[in-house]
C-alpha positions, 0 to 999 in steps of 0.5 A, spaced: 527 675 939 532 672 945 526 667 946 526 664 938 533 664 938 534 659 944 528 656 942 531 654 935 538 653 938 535 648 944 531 644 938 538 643 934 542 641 940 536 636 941 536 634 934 544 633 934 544 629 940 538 624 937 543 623 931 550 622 935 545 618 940 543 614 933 550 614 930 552 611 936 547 605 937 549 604 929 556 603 931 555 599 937 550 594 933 556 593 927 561 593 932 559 587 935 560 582 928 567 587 928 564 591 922 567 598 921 563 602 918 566 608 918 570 605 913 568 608 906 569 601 902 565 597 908 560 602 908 559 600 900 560 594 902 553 594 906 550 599 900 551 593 896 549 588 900 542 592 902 541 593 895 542 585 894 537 584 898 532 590 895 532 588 888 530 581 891 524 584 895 522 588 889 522 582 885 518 578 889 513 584 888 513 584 881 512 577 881 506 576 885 503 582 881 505 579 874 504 572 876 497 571 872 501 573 865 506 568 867 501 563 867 497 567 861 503 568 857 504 559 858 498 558 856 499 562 850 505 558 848 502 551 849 497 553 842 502 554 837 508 549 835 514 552 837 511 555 844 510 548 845 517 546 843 520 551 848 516 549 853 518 541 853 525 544 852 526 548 858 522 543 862 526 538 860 533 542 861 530 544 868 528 536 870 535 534 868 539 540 872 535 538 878 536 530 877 543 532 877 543 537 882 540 530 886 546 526 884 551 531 885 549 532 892 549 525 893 556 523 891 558 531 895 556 527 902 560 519 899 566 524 899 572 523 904 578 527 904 585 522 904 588 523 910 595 524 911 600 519 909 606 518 914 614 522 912 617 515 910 610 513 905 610 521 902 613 522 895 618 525 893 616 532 889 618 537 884 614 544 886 614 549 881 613 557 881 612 560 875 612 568 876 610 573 871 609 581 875 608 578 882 612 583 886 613 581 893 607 576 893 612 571 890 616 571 896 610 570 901 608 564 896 616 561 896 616 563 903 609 559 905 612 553 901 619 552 904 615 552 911 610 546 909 611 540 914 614 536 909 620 532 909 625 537 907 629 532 903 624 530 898 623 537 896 626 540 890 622 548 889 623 551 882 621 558 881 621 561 874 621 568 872 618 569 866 620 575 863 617 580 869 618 587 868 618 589 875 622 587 881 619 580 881 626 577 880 629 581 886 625 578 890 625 571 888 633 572 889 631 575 896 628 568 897 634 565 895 639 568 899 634 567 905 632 559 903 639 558 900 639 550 896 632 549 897 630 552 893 632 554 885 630 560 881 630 560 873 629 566 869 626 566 862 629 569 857 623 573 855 615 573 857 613 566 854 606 565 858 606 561 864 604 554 859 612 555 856 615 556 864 611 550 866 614 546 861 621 548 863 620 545 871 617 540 868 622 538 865 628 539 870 624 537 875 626 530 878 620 529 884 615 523 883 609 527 883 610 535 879 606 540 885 605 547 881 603 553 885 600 560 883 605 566 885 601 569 889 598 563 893 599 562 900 599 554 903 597 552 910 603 548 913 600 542 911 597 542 904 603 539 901 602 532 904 595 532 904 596 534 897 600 528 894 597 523 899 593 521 893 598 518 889 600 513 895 592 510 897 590 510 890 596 507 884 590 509 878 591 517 881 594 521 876 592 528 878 589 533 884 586 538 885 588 543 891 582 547 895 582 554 893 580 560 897 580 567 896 586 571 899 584 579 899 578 577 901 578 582 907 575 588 905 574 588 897 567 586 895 569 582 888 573 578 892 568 577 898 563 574 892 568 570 889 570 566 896 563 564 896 563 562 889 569 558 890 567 555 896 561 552 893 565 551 886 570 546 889 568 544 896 561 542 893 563 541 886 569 538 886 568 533 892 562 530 887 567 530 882 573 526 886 567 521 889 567 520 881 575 519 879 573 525 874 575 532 877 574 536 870 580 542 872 586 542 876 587 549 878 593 553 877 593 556 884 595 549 887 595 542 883 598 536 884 600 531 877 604 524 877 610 526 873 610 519 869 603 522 867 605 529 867 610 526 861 606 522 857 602 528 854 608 533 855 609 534 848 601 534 845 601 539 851 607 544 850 605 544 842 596 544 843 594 548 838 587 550 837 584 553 830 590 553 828 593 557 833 598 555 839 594 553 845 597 559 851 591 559 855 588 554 860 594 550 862 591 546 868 585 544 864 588 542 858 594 538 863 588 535 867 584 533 860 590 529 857 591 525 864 583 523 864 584 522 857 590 516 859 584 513 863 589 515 870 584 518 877 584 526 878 582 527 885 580 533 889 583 534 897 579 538 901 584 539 906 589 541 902 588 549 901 592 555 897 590 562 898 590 566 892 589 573 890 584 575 885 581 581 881 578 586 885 575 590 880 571 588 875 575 589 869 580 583 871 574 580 873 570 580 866 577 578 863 579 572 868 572 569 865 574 570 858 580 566 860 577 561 863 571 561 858 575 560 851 579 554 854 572 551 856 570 551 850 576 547 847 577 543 852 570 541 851 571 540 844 577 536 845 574 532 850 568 529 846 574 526 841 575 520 847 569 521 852 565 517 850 570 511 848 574 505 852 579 511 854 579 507 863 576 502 866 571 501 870 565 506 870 565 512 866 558 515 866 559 519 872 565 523 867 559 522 860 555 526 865 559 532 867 561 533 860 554 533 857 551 537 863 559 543 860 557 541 853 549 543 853 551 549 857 555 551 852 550 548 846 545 552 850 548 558 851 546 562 845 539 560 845 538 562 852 541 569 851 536 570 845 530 569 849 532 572 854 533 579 851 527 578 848 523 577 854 526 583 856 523 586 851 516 584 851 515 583 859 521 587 862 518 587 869 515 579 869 523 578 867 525 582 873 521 579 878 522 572 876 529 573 875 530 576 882 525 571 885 530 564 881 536 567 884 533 568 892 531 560 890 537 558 886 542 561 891 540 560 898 543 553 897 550 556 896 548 561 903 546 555 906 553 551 904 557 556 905 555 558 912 554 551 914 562 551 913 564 559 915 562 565 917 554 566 915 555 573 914 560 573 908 555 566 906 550 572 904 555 575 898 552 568 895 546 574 893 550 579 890 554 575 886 548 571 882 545 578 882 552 581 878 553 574 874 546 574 871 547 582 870 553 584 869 557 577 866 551 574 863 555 575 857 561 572 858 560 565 855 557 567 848 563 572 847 568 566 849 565 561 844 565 567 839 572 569 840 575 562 842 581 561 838 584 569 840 590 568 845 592 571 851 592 572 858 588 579 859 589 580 866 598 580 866 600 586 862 600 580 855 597 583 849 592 580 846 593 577 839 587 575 834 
């Protein structure tokens, strides 16, 4: 008995060892790319990442199985009239998307970032910070700005409260009395939407160029001077868009996804757009407008409606739409970067996309009414290619969500495998892109975020054409009005 007893306590003492032993060497291992894994939202971080790379496998797999009923189910279209309509349809569409994808990375590899110009040849600027509920964050973005290397006495620093309802404004007075007469803090008399509180800076503000600044972005020290360097190289520069980069990226997975996105949205899109004159958006978080530009729109902007509705969505694309439209340059400065914070949760993020999806689909609609007139000189069938490439994906969105949920319907696994097998193709550019720039263990993120967007966010575009002309911003405490 004695003997059993030792017997079964040796094993569990060896069994204990093996498993520290093995704890121990994972630990080791992850600790070498400086990865905690004894923290919970790492450890889901790694669940989801190896789930990633799971489903592509099994895909694969299904894949190389059904294959022979692709082919089939191919041939089977090809023997009717419709089939053949969709076949040269999407054959068609993917041509296009590759010969684009071709002109695009050779106008990504034109491209060259404007280098600084000197303290005596940079502009005056107007920098404005509207705030709505930011807390804290205002203050770190207030605080980032006034440390730029910047001539101080070409800098006026407005910062707007619009009718927050938690201590922003304590904080934006904290800013004051620590900054003093650089910098001058607004208060609206009640929430009017981030486009009204715009509206007010620019209208008080007396730089030569408007700089428009997120409250919860945070600018390198020297983001300011590559970013209006534009406008003194180039007198036809109306606007620029800054770089963007995820801010709370360091633990959160959603934020970890959208880094990579972001890296691949501005740093390889927009490049190619600035080596065309025509970046399509300048973005909230860090932008750049001249202010003569600025004030040849400003009242078709403050007063854009749509469907009937007044416009309080999508500011920065419809700014960066009217300066296009006077036929004026809008560039993309690579080294000019803002750090920004974004959604953690699904929820935010879901609605960050209607946002941006609804003022899309009217941009672009408002866009067709000039693009294809004299509205600049030289070339314009660089930005006529953008804009058919935005408006076929918003044509096509409605036909391709129906086939796809029949396909589901009929041949679910040969969806799966198919689907699983464009994404491990179709992303392994952006994980190429980004590491090539950044770290290769965060470029992996690519997979998981096209696996979450064709999944989980799929949807998105059809219900922003659907439900276009509803107003609100949805992520700032705003009720959404229909």
């Amino acid at each position: 008995m004695n003997s059993k007893k030792i017997t079964r306590a040796t094993v569990e003492s060896a069994t204990d060892q093996k498993n520290s032993k093995f704890s121990n060497n994972l630990n080791s291992f992850f600790n070498r790319f400086n990865v905690d894994i004894n923290d919970s939202e790492i450890r889901l971080n790694l669940s989801v990442l190896f789930s990633s790379f799971a489903l592509m496998g099994i895909g694969i797999y299904f894949f190389s199985v059904f294959r022979g009923d692709f082919d089939l189910l191919n041939t089977v279209r090809l023997t009717s009239f419709w089939g053949t309509v969709f076949i040269v349809i999407t054959t068609s569409l993917v041509i296009y998307k590759a010969c684009l994808f071709v002109f695009m990375l050779y106008k990504f590899f034109k491209y060259k970032p404007i280098d600084s110009v000197t303290d005596e040849e940079l502009p005056s600027v107007t920098i404005i910070v509207p705030a709505y509920n930011e807390g804290k964050q205002v203050w770190d973005t207030l605080m980032s700005l006034a440390d730029s290397d910047y001539p101080q006495d070409k800098i006026e620093l407005l910062s707007i409260d619009d009718g927050s309802v938690d201590d922003t404004w304590e904080w934006m007075q904290k800013a004051k009395k620590q900054l003093g007469d650089r910098l001058v803090i607004l208060q609206q008399p009640e929430n009017q939407g981030k486009r009204h509180a715009l509206y007010r800076g620019f209208n008080l503000g007396l730089g030569d160029i408007f700089v428009t600044v997120d409250s919860d972005s945070i600018v390198n020290k020297d983001t300011l001077r590559h970013l209006v360097s534009p406008f003194v190289t180039n007198k036809d520069c109306g606007a620029v868009a800054g770089n963007i980069r995820v801010l709370n990226n360091k633990k959160a997975m959603l934020p970890k996804m959208l880094d990579v996105s972001f890296v691949l949205s501005f740093e390889f899109v927009r490049s190619a757009e600035s080596s065309l004159n025509s970046v399509l958006c300048t973005p909230g978080a860090l932008a750049a407008y001249r202010s003569s530009a600025v004030h040849n729109c400003l009242p078709e902007w403050i007063n854009q409606t749509f469907m009937g509705k007044p416009s309080d969505i999508g500011e920065d694309r419809a700014m960066t739409n009217m300066i296009l439209k006077q036929g004026k340059h809008v560039l993309f400065q690579k080294n000019a970067v803002a750090y920004t914070n974004v959604p953690e949760e699904y929820t935010g993020l879901y609605k960050m996309f209607i946002r941006w999806g609804r003022s899309n689909v009217r941009e672009n609609l408002e866009m067709a009414k000039y693009i294809f007139t004299d509205f600049r000189k030289g070339k314009k069938s660089g930005i006529r290619l953008l804009f058919i490439t935005q408006f076929l994906e918003m044509l096509m969105s409605y036909p391709f969500l129906l086939i796809m949920l029949f396909f589901v319907a009929t041949h679910p696994l040969l969806f799966l495998g198919s689907t699983f097998m464009s994404i491990l193709i179709l992303s392994s550019f952006s994980v190429i892109f980004y590491s090539n720039r950044y770290k290769i263990s965060e470029s992996i993120w690519a997979y998981s975020y096209s696996i979450l967007y064709t999944f989980g966010l799929f949807w998105i575009t059809p219900y922003a054409i659907a439900t276009a002309s509803r107003r609100g911003w949805l992520t700032r405490d705003i009720v959404e009005t229909k």
